[in-house]
Z-matrix of the N, CA and C atoms (Angstrom, degrees):
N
C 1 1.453
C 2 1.521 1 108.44
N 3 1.564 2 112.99 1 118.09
C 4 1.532 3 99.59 2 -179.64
C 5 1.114 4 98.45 3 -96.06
N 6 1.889 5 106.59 4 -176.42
C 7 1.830 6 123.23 5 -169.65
C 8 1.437 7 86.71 6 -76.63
N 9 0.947 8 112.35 7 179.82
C 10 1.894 9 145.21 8 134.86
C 11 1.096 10 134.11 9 -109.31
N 12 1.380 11 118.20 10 124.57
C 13 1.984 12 118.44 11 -159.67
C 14 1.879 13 71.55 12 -99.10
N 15 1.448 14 83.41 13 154.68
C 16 1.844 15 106.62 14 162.69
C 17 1.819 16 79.76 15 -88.78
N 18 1.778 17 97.77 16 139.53
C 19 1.486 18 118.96 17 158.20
C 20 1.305 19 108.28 18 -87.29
N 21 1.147 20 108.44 19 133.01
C 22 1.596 21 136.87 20 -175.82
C 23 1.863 22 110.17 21 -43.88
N 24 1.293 23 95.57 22 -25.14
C 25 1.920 24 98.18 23 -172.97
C 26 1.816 25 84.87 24 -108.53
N 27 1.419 26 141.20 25 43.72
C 28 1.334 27 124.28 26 179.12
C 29 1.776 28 109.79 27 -84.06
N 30 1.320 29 115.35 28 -2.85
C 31 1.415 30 110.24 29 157.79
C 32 1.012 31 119.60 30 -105.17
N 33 1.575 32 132.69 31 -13.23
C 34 1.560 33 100.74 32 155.49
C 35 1.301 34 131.56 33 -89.65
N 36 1.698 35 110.04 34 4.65
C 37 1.742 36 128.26 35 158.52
C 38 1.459 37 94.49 36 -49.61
N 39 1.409 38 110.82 37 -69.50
C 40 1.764 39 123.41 38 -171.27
C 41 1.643 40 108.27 39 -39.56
N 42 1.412 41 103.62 40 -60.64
C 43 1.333 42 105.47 41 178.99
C 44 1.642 43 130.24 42 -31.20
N 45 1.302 44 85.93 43 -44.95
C 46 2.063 45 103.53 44 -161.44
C 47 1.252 46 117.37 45 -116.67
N 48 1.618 47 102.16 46 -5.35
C 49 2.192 48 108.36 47 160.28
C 50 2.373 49 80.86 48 -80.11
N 51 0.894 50 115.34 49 -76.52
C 52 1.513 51 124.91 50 -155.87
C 53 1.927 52 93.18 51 -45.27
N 54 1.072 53 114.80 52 -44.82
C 55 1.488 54 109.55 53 173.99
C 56 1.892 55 125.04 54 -42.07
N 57 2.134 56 79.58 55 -54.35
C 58 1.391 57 90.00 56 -175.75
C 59 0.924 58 124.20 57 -82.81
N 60 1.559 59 129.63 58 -14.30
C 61 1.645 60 135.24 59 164.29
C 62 1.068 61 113.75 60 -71.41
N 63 1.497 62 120.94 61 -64.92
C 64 1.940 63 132.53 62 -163.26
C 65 1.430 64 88.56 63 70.37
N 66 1.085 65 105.65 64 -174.19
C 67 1.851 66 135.68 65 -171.56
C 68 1.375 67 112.14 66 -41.49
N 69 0.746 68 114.62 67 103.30
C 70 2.027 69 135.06 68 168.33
C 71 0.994 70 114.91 69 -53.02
N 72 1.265 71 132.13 70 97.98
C 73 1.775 72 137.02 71 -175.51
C 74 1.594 73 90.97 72 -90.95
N 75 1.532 74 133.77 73 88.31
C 76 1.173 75 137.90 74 160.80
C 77 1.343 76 138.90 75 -49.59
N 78 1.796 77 94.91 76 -43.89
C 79 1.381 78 100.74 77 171.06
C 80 1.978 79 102.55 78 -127.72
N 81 0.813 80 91.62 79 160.04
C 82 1.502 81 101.60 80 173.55
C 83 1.593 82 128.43 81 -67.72
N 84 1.254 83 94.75 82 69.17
C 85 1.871 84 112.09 83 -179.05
C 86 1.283 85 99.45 84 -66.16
N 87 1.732 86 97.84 85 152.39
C 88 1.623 87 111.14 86 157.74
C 89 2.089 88 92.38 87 -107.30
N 90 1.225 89 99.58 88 97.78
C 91 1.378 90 88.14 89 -172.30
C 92 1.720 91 118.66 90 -77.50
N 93 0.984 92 121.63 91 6.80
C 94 1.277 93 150.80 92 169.69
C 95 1.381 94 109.91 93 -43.06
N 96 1.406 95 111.70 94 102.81
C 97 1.346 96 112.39 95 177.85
C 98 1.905 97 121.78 96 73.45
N 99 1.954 98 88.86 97 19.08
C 100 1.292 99 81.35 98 -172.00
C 101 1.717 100 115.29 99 -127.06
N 102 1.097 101 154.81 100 117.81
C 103 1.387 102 140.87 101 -167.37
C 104 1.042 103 118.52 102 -81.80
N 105 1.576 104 146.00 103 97.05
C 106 1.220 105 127.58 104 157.64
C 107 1.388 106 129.52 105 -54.59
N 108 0.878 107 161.05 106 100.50
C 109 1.758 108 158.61 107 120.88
C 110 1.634 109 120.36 108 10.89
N 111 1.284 110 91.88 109 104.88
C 112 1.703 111 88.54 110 -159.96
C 113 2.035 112 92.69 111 -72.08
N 114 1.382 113 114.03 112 179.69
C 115 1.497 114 130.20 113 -173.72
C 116 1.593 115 96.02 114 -178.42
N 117 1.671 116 92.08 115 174.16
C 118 1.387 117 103.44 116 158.56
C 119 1.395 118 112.61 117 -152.83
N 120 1.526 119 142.25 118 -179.53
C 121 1.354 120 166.67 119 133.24
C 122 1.346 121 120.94 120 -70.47
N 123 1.539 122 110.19 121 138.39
C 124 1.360 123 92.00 122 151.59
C 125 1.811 124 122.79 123 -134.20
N 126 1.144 125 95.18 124 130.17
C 127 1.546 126 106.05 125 -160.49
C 128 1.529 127 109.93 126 -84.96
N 129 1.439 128 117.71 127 78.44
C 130 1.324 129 131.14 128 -168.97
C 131 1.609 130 107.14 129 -71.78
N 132 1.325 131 99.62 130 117.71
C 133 1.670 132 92.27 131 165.56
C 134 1.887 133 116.68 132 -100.23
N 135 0.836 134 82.36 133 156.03
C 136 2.168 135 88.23 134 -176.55
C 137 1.589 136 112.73 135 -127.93
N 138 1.106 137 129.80 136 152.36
C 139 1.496 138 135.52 137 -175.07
C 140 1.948 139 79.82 138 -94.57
N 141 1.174 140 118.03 139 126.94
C 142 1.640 141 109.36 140 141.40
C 143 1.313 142 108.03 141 -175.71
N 144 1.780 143 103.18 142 129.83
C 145 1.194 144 161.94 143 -149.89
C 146 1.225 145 115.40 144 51.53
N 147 1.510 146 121.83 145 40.05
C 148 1.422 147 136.11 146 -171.73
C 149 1.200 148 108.92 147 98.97
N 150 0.993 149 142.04 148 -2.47
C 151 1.378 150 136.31 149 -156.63
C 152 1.690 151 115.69 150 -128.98
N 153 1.459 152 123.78 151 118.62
C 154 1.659 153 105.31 152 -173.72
C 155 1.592 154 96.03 153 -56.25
N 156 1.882 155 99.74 154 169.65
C 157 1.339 156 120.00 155 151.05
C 158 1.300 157 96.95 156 -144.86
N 159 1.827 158 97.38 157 178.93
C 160 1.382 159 112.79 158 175.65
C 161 1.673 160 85.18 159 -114.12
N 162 1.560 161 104.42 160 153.69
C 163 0.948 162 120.37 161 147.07
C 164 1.686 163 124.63 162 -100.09
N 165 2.164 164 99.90 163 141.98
C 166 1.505 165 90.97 164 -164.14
C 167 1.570 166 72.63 165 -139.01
N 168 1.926 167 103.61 166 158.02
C 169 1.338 168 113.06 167 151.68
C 170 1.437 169 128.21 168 -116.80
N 171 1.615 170 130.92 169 163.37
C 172 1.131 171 107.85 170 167.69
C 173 1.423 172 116.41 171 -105.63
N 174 1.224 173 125.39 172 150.34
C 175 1.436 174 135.23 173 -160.36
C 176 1.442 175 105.59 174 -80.67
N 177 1.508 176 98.61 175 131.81
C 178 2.195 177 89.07 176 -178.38
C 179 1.583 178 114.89 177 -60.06
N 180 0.876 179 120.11 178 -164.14
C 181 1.387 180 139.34 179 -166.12
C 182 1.471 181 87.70 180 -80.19
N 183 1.676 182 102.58 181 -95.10
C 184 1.086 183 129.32 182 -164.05
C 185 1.494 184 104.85 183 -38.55
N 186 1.429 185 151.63 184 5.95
C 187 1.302 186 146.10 185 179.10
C 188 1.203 187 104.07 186 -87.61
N 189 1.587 188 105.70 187 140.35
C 190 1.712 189 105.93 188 168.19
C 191 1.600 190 145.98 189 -62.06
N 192 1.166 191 74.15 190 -52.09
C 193 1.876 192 93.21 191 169.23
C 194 1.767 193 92.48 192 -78.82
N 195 1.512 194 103.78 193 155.06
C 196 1.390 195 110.88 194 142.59
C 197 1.883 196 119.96 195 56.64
N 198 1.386 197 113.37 196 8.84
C 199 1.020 198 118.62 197 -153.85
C 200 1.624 199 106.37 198 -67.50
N 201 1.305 200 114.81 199 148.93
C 202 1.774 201 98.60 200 172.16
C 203 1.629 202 118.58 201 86.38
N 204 1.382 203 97.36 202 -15.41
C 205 1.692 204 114.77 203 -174.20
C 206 1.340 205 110.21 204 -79.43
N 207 1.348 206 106.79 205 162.27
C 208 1.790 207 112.76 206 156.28
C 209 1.548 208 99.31 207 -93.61
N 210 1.293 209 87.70 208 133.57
C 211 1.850 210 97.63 209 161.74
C 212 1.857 211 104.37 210 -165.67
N 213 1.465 212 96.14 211 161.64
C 214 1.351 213 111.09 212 168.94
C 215 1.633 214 117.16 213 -53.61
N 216 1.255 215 106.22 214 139.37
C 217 1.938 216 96.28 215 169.20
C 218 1.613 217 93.51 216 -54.05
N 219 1.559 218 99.96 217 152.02
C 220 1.542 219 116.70 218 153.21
C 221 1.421 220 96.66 219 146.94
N 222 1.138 221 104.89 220 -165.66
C 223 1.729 222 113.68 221 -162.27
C 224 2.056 223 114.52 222 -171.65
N 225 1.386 224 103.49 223 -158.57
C 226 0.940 225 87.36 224 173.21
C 227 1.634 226 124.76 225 -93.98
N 228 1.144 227 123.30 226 -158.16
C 229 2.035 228 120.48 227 -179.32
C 230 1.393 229 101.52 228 -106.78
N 231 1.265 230 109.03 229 117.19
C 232 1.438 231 118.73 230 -172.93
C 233 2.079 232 81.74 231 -92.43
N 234 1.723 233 97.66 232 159.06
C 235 1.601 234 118.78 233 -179.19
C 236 1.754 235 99.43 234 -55.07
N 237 1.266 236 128.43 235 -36.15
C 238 1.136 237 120.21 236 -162.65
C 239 1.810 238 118.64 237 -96.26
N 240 1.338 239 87.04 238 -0.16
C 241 1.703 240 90.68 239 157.04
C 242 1.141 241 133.88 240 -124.04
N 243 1.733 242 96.85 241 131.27
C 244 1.297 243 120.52 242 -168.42
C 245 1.369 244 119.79 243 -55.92
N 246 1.099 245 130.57 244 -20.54
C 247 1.410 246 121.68 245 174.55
C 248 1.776 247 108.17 246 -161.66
N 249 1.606 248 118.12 247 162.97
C 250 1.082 249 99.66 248 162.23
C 251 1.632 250 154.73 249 -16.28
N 252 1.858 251 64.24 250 -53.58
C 253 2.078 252 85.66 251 -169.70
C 254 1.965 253 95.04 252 -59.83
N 255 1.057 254 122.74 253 -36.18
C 256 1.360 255 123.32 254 -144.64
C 257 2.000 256 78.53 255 -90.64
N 258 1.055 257 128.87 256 -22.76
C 259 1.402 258 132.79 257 179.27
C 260 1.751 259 114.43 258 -57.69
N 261 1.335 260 96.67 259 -58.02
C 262 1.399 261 125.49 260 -169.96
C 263 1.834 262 106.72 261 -74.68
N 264 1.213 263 116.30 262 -35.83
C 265 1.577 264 113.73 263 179.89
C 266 1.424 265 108.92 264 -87.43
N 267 1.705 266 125.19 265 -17.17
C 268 1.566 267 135.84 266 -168.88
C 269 1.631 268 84.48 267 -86.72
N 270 1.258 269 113.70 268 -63.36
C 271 1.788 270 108.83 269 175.82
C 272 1.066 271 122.48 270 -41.22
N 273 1.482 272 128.04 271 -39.60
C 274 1.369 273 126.27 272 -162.31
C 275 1.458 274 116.84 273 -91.65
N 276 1.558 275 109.86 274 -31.40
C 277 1.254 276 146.58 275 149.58
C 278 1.514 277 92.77 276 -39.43
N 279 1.453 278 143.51 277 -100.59
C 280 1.147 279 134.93 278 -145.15
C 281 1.928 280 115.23 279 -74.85
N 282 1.409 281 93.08 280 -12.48
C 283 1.748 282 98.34 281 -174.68
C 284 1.512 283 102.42 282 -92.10
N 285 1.694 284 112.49 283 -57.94
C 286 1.568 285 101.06 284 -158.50
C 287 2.090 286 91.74 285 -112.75
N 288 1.176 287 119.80 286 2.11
C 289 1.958 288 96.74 287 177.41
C 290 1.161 289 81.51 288 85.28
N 291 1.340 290 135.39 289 66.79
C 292 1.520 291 120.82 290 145.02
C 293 1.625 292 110.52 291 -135.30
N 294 1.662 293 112.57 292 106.60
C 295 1.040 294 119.03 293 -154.83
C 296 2.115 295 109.27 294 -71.78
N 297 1.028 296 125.95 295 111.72
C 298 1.294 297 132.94 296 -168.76
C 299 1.881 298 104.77 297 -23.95
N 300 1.629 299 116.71 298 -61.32
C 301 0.802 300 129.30 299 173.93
C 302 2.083 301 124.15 300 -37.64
N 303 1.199 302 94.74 301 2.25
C 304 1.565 303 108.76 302 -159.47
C 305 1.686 304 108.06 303 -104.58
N 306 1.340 305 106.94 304 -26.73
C 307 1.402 306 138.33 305 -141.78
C 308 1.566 307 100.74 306 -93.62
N 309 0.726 308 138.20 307 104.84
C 310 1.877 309 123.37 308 166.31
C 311 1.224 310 123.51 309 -88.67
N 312 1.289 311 107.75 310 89.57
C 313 2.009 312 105.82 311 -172.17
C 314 1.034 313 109.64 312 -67.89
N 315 1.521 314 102.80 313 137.79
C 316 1.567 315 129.49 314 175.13
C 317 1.684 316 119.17 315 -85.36
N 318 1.285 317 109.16 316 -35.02
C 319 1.376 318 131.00 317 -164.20
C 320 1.616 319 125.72 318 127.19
N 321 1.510 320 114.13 319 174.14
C 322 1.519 321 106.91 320 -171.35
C 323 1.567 322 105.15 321 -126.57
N 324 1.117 323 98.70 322 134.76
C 325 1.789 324 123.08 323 164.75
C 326 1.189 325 95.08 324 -45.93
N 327 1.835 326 104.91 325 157.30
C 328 1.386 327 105.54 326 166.63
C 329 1.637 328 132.91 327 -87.11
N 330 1.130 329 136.03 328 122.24
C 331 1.542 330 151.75 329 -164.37
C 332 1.951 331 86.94 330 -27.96
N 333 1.547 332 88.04 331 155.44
C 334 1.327 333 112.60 332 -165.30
C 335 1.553 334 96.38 333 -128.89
N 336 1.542 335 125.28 334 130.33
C 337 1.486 336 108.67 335 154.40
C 338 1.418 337 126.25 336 -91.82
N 339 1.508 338 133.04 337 125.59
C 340 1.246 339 132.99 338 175.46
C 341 1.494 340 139.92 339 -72.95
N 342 1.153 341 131.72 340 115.18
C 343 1.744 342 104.92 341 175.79
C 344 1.433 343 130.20 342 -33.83
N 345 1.053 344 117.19 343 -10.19
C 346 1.400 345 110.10 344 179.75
C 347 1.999 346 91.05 345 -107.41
N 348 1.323 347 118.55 346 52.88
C 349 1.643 348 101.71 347 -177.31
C 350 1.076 349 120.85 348 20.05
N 351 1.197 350 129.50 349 73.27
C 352 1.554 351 106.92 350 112.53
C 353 1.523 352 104.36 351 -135.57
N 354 1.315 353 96.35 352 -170.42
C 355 1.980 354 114.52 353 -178.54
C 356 0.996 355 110.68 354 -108.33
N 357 1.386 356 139.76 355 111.10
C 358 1.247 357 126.94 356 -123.91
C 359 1.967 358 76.15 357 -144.06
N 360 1.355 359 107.38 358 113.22
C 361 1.619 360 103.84 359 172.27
C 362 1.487 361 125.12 360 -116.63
N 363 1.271 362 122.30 361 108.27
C 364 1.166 363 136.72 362 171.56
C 365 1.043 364 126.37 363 -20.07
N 366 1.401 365 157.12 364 105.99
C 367 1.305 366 135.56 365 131.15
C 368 1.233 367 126.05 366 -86.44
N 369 1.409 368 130.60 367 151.66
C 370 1.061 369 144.50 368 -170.42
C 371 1.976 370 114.18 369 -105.15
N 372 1.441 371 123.16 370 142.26
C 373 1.001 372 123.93 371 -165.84
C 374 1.498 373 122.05 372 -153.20
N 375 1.163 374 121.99 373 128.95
C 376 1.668 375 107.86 374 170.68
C 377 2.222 376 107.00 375 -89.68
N 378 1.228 377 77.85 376 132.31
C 379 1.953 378 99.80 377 170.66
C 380 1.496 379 94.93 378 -96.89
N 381 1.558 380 100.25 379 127.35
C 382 1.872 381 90.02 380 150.04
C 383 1.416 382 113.05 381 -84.42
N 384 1.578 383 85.26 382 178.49
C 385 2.420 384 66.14 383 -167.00
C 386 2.502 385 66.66 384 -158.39
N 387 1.388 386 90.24 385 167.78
C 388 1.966 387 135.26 386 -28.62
C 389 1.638 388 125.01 387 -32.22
N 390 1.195 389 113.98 388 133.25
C 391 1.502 390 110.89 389 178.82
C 392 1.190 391 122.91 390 -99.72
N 393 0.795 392 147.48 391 -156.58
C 394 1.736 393 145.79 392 141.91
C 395 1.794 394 105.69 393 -131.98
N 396 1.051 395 86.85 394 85.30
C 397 1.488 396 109.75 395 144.61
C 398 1.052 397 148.56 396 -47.42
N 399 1.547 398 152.24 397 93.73
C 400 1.237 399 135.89 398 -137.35
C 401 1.998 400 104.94 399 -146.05
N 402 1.514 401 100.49 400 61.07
C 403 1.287 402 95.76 401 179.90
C 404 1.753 403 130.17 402 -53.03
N 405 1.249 404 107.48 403 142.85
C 406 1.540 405 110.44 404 -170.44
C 407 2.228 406 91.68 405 -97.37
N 408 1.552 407 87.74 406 145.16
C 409 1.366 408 132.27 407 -151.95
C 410 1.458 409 96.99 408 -71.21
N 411 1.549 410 113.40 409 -31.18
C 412 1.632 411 123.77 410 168.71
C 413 1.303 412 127.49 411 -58.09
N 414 1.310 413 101.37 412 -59.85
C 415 1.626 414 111.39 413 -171.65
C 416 1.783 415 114.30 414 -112.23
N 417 0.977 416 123.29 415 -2.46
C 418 1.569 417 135.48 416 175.65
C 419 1.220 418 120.77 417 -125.43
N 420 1.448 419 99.84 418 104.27
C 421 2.081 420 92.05 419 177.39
C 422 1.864 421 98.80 420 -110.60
N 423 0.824 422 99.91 421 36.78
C 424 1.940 423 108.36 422 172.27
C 425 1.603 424 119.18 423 164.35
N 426 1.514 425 120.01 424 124.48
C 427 1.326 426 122.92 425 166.50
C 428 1.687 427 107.87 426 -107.78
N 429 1.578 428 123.24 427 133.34
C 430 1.100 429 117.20 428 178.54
C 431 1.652 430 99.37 429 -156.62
N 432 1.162 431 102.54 430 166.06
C 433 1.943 432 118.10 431 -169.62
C 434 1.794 433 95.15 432 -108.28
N 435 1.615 434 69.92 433 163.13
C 436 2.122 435 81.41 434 -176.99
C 437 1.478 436 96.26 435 -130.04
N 438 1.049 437 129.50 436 121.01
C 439 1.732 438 113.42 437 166.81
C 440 1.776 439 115.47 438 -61.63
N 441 1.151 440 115.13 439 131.37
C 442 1.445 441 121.66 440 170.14
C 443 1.292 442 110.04 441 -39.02
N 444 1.525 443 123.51 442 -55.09
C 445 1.687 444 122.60 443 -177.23
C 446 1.214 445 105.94 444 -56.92
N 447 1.174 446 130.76 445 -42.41
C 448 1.424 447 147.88 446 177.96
C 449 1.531 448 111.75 447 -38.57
N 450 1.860 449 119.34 448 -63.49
C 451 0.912 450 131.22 449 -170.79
C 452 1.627 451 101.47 450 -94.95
N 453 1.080 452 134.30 451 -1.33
C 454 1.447 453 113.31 452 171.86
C 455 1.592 454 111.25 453 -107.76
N 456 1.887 455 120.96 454 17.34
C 457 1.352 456 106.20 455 -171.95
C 458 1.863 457 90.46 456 -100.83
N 459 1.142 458 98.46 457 129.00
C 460 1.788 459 109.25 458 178.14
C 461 1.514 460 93.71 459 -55.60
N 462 0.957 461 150.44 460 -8.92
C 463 1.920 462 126.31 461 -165.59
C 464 2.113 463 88.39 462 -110.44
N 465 1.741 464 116.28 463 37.04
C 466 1.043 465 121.15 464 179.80
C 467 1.541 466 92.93 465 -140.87
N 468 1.385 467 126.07 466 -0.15
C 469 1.456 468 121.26 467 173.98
C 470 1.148 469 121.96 468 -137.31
N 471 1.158 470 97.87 469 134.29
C 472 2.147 471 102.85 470 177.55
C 473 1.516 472 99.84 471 -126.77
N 474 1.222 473 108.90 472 -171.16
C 475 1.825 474 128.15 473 173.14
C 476 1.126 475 126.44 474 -121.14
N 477 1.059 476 136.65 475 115.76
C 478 1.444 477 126.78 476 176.24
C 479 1.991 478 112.64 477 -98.98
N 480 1.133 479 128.29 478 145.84
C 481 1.497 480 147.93 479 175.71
C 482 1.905 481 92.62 480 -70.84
N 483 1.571 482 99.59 481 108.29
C 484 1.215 483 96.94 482 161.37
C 485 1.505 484 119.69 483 -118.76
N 486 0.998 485 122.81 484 132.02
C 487 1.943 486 127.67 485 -167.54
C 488 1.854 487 107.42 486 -63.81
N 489 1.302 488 145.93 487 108.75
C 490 1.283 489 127.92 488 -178.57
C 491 1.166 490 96.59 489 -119.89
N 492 1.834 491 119.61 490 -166.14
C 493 1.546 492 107.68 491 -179.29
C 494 1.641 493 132.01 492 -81.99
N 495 1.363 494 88.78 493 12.31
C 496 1.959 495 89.83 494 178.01
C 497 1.547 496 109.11 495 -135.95
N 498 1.768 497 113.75 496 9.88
C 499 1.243 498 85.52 497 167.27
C 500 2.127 499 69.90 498 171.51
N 501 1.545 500 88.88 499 -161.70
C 502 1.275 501 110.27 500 163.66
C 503 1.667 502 130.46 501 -111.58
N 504 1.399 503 131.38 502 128.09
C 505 1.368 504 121.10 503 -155.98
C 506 1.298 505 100.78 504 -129.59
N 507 1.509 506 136.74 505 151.21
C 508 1.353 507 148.37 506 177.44
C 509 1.446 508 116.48 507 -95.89
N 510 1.315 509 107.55 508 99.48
C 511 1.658 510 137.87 509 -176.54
C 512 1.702 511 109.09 510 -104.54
N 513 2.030 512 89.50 511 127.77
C 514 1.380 513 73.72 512 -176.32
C 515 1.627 514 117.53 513 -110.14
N 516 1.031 515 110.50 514 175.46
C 517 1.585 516 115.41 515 -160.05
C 518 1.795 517 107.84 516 -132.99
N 519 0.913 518 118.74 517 117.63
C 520 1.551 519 125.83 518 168.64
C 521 1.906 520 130.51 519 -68.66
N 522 1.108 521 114.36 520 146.06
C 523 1.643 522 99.92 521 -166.79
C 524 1.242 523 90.11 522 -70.47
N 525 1.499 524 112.74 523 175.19
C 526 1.614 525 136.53 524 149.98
C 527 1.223 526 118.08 525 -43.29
N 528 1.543 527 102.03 526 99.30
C 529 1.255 528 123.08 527 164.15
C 530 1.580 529 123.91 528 -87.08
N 531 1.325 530 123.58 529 111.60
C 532 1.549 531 113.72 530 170.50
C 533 1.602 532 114.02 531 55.30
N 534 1.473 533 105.45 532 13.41
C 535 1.830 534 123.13 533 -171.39
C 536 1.323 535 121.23 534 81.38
N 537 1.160 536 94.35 535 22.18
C 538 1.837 537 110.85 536 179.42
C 539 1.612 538 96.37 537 -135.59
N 540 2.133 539 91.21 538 139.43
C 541 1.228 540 113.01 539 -178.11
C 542 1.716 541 94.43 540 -93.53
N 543 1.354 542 119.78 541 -179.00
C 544 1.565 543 128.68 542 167.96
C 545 1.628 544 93.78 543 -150.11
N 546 1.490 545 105.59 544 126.07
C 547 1.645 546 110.27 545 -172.87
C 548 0.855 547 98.39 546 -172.54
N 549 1.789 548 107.92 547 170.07
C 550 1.708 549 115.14 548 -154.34
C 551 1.087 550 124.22 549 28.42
N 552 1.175 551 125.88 550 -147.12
C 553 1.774 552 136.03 551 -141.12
C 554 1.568 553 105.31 552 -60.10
N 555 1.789 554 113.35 553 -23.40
C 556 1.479 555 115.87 554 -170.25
C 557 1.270 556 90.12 555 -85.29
N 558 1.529 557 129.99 556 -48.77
C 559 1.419 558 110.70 557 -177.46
C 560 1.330 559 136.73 558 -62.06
N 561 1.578 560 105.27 559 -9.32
C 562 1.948 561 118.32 560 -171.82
C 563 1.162 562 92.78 561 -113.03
N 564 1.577 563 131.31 562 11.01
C 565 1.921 564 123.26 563 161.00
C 566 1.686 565 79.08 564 -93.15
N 567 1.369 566 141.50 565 -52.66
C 568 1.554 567 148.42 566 173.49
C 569 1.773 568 90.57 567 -11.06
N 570 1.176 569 87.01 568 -98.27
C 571 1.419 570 130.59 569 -171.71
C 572 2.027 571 98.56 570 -22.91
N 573 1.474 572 106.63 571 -57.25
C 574 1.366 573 94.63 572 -162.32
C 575 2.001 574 96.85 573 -74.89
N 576 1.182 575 91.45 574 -23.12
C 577 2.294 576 77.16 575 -165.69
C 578 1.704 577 78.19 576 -73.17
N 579 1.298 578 120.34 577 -54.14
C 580 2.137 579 89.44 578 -167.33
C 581 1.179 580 114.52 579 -55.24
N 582 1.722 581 145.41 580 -30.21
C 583 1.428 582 118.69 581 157.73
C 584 1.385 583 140.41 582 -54.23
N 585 1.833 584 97.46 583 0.70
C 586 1.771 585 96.34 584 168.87
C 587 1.162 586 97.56 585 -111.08
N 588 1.226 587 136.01 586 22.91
C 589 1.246 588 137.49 587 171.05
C 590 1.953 589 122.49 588 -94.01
């Protein structure tokens, strides 16, 4: 399994895949009469032991949405932030101790809609690492890294048939990682930064 270097132009890749897509209809909504809640993630990458990762958390129990899941820190867009980016570092900031100021944004993927509504838009980020991390006891019951080689070799991904309200749709799902799965919406924010990779 080899590494993966980030290419030197990977934000203006970001820029002009997110330009040329816009909004990712993932699953087959009747969006009709329905509001999604915009949010974001932030999909921190880290150099460690030479090698990128992503950083992922798992969601506590006790959370409503999404509980028990792998997903990126982030949440939804509170009125007082100005933009995604400022969405995604206030989330990550209050879930895993990662002070915004730390972060070097690259740019953001294009917004995803979720079954649980909302539009949930990616940004992308380099962490220096080692960090100190300091997940809160509410919303994080695990922080852990994925190696990039790891997540871009296909004999690490399959699909599973998931039932939604207009039909059935093909979601993909990652093996057992470190005892953690990566699936749905966290695995197809996965999925789109390794094709600019």
């Amino acid at each position: 399994m080899s590494t993966i270097a980030l290419p030197d132009d990977l934000g203006n890749r970001i820029l002009a895949y997110a330009s040329a897509r816009g909004t990712q209809l993932d699953f087959p909504f009747n969006r009709q009469g329905r509001s999604f809640r915009p949010a974001a993630v932030l999909m921190a990458l880290l150099l460690q032991q030479d090698e990128w990762h992503l950083l992922y958390t798992r969601r506590a129990d006790s959370l409503h949405d999404h509980s028990g899941q792998v997903s990126f820190p982030g949440g939804a867009r509170d009125p007082q932030d100005e933009t995604f980016t400022e969405t995604a570092l206030r989330e990550a900031n209050e879930e895993v101790g990662i002070c915004p100021e730390d972060v070097q944004i690259i740019g953001q993927l294009p917004a995803l809609d979720l079954v649980s509504y909302y539009e949930v838009t990616p940004v992308v980020g380099i962490l220096p690492w080692p960090y100190p991390l300091r997940a809160s006891d509410a919303e994080v019951a695990r922080v852990f890294t994925v190696p990039l080689s790891w997540l871009a070799d296909p004999a690490n991904l399959s699909y599973i048939q998931l039932p939604v309200e207009t039909g059935v749709v093909s979601v993909p799902s990652f093996n057992t990682y470190s005892g953690e799965v990566i699936w749905g919406a966290t695995a197809m924010m996965t999925l789109d930064l390794l094709k600019l990779l």
